[in-house]
Backbone as JSON Lines, residues from 0, in Angstrom:
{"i":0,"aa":"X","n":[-131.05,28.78,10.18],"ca":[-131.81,29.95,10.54],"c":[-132.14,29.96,12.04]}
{"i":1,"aa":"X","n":[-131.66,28.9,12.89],"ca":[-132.28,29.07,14.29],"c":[-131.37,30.04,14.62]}
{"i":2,"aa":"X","n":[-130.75,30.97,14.67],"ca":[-129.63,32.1,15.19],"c":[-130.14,33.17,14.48]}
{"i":3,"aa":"X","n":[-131.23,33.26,13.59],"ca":[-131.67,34.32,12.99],"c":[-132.45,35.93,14.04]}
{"i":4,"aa":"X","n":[-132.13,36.69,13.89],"ca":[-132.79,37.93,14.62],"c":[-133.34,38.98,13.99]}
{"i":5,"aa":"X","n":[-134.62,39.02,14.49],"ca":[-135.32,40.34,13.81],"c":[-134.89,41.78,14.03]}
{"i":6,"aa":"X","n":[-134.53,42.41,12.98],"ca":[-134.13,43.93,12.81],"c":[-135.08,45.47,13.39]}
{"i":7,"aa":"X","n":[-136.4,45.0,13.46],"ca":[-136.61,45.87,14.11],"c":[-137.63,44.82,15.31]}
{"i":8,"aa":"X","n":[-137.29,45.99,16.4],"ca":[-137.94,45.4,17.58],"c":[-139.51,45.7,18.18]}
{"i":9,"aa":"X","n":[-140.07,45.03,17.12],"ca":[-141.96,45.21,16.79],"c":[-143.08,44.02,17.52]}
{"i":10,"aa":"X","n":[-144.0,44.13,17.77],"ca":[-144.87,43.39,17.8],"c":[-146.07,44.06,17.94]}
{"i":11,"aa":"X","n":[-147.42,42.91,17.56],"ca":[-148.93,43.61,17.68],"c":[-148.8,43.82,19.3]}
{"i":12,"aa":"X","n":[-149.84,45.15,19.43],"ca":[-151.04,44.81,20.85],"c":[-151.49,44.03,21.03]}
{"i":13,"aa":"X","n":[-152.57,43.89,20.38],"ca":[-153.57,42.87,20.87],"c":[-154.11,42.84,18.63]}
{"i":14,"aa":"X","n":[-154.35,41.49,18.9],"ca":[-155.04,40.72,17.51],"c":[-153.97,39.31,16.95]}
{"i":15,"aa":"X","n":[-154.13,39.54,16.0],"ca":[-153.08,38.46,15.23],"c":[-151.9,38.81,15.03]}
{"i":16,"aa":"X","n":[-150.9,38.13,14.68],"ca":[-149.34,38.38,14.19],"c":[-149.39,39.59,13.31]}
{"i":17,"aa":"X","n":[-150.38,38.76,11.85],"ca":[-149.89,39.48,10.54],"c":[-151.75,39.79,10.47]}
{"i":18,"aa":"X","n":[-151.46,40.98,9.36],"ca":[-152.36,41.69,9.05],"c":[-153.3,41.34,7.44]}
{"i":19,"aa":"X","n":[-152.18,40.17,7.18],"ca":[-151.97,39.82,5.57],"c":[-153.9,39.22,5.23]}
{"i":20,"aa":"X","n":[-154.6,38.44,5.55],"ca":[-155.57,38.31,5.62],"c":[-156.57,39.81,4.87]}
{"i":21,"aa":"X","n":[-156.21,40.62,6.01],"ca":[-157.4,41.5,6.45],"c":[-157.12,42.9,4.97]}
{"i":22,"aa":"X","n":[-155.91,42.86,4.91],"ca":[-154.99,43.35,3.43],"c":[-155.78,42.68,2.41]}
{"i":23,"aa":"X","n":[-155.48,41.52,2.1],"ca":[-155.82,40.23,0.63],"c":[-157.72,40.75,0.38]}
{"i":24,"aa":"X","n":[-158.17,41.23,1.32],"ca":[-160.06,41.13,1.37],"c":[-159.91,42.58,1.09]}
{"i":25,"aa":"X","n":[-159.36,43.53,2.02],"ca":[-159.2,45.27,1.36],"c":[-158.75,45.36,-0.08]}
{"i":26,"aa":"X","n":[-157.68,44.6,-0.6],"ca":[-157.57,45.06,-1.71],"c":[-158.2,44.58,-2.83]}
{"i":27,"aa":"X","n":[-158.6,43.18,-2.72],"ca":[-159.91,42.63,-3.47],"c":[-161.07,43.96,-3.7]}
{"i":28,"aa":"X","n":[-161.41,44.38,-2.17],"ca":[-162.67,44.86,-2.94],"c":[-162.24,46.62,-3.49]}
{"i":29,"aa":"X","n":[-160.96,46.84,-3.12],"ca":[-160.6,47.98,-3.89],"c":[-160.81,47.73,-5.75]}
{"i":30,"aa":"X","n":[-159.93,46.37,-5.54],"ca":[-160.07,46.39,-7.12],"c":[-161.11,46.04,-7.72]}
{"i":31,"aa":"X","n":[-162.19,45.3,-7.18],"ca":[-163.48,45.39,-7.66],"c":[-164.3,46.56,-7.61]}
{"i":32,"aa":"X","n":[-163.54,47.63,-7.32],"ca":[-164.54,48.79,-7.16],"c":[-164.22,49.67,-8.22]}
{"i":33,"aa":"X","n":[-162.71,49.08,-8.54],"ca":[-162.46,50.12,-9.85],"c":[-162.67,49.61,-11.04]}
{"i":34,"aa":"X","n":[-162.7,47.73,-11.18],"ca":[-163.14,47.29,-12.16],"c":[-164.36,48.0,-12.42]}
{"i":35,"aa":"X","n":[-165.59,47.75,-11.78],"ca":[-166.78,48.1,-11.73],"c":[-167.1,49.54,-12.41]}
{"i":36,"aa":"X","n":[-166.62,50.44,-11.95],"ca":[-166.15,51.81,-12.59],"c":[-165.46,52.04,-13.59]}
{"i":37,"aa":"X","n":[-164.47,51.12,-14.31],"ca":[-164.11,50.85,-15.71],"c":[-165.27,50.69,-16.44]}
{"i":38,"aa":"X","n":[-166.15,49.69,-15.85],"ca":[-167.24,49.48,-17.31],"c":[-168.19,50.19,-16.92]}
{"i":39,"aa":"X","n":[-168.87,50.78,-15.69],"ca":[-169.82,51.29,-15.56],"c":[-169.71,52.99,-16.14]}
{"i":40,"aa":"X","n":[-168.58,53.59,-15.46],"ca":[-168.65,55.21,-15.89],"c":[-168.05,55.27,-17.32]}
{"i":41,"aa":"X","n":[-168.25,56.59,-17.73],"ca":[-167.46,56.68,-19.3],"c":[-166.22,57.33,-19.06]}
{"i":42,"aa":"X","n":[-165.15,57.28,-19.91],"ca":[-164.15,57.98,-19.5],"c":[-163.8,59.42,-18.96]}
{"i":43,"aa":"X","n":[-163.09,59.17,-18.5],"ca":[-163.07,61.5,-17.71],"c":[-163.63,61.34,-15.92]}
{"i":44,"aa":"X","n":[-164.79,59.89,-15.83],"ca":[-165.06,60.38,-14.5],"c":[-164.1,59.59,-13.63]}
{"i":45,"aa":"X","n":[-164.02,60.02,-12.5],"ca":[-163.26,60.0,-11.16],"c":[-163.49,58.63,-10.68]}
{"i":46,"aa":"X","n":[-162.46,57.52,-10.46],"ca":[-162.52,56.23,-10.16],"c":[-162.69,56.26,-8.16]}
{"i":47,"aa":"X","n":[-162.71,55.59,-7.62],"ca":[-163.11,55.38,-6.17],"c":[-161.5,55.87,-5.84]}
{"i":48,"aa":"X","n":[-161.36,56.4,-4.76],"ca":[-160.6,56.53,-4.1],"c":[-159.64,55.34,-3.09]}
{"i":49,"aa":"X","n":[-158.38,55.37,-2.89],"ca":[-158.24,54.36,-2.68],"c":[-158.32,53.62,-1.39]}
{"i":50,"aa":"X","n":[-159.02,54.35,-0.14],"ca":[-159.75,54.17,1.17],"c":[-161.08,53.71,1.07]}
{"i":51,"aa":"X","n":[-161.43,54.3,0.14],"ca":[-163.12,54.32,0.6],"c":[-163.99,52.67,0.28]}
{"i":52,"aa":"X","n":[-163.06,51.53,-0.21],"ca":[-163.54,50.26,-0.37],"c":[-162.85,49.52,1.42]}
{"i":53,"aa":"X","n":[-162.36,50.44,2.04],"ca":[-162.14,49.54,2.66],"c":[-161.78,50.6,3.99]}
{"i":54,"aa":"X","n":[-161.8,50.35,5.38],"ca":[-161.49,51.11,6.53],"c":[-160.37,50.68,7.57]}
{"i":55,"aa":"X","n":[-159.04,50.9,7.01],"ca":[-157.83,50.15,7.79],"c":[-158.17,50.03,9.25]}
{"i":56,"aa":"X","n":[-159.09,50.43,9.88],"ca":[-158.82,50.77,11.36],"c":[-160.32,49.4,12.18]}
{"i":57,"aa":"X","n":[-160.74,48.93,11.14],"ca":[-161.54,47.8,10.76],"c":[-160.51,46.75,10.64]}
{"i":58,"aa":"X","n":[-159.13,46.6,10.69],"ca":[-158.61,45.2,10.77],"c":[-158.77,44.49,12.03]}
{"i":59,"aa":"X","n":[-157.89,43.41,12.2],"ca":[-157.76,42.76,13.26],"c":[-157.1,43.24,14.19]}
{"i":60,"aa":"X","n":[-155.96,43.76,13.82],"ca":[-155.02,43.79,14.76],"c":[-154.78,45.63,14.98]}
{"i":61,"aa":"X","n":[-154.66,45.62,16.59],"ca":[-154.9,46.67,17.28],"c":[-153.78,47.69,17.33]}
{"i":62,"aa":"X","n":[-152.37,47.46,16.73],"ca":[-151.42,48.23,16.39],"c":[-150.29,47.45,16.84]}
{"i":63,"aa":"X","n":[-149.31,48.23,16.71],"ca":[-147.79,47.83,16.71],"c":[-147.01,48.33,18.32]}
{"i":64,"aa":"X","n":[-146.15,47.89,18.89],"ca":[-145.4,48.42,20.43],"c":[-144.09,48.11,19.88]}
{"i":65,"aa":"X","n":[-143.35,49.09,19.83],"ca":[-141.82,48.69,19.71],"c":[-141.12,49.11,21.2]}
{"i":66,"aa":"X","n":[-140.38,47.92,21.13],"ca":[-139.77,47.77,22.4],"c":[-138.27,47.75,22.43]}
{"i":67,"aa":"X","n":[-137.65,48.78,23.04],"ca":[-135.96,48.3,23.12],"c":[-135.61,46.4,23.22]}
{"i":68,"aa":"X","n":[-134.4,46.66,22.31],"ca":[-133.56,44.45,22.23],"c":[-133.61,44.42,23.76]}
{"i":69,"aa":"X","n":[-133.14,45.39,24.29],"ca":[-132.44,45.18,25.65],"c":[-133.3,44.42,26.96]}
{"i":70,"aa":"X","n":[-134.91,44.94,26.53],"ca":[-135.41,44.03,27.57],"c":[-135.95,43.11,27.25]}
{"i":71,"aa":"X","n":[-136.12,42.69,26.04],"ca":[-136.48,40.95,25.87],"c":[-135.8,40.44,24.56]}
{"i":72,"aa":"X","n":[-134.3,39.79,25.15],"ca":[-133.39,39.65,24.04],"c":[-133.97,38.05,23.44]}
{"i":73,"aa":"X","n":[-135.0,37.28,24.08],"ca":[-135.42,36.11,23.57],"c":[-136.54,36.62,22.43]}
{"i":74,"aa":"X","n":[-136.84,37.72,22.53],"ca":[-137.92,37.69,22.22],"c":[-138.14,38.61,20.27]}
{"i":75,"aa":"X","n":[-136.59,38.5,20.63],"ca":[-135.49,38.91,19.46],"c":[-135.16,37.7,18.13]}
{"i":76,"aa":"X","n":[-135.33,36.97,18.43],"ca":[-135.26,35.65,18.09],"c":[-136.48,35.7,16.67]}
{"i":77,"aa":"X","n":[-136.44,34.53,15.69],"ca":[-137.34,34.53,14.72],"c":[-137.97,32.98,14.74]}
């Protein structure tokens, strides 16, 4: 795999690599919000929506820059 190259040409702004963390805690408390609403409401009412346990723009990481291969072909690399 050292000759391996990534297909699209991505990286964060500014924060961490991966977002996977800040995902694993959003969707936890999504699903505790609908558990909760399984036993609490009776059937027919309206379960949480699937934003409102959590605010994507509240992660770590500050977005994505895609950059043409052409100006950093090392950086192409995995």
């Amino acid at each position: 795999m050292s000759r391996s190259k990534k297909k699209t040409p991505v990286a964060p702004i500014v924060g961490p690599k991966s977002q996977k963390k800040a995902k694993q805690f959003a969707h936890r408390a999504e699903r505790k919000r609908v558990k909760e609403a399984v036993h609490t409401k009776p059937l027919g009412d309206i379960f949480p929506m699937r934003r409102e346990a959590y605010n994507n723009w509240h992660f770590p990481q500050e977005g994505k820059l895609f950059w043409g291969r052409s100006i950093w072909p090392n950086a192409m690399r995995k």
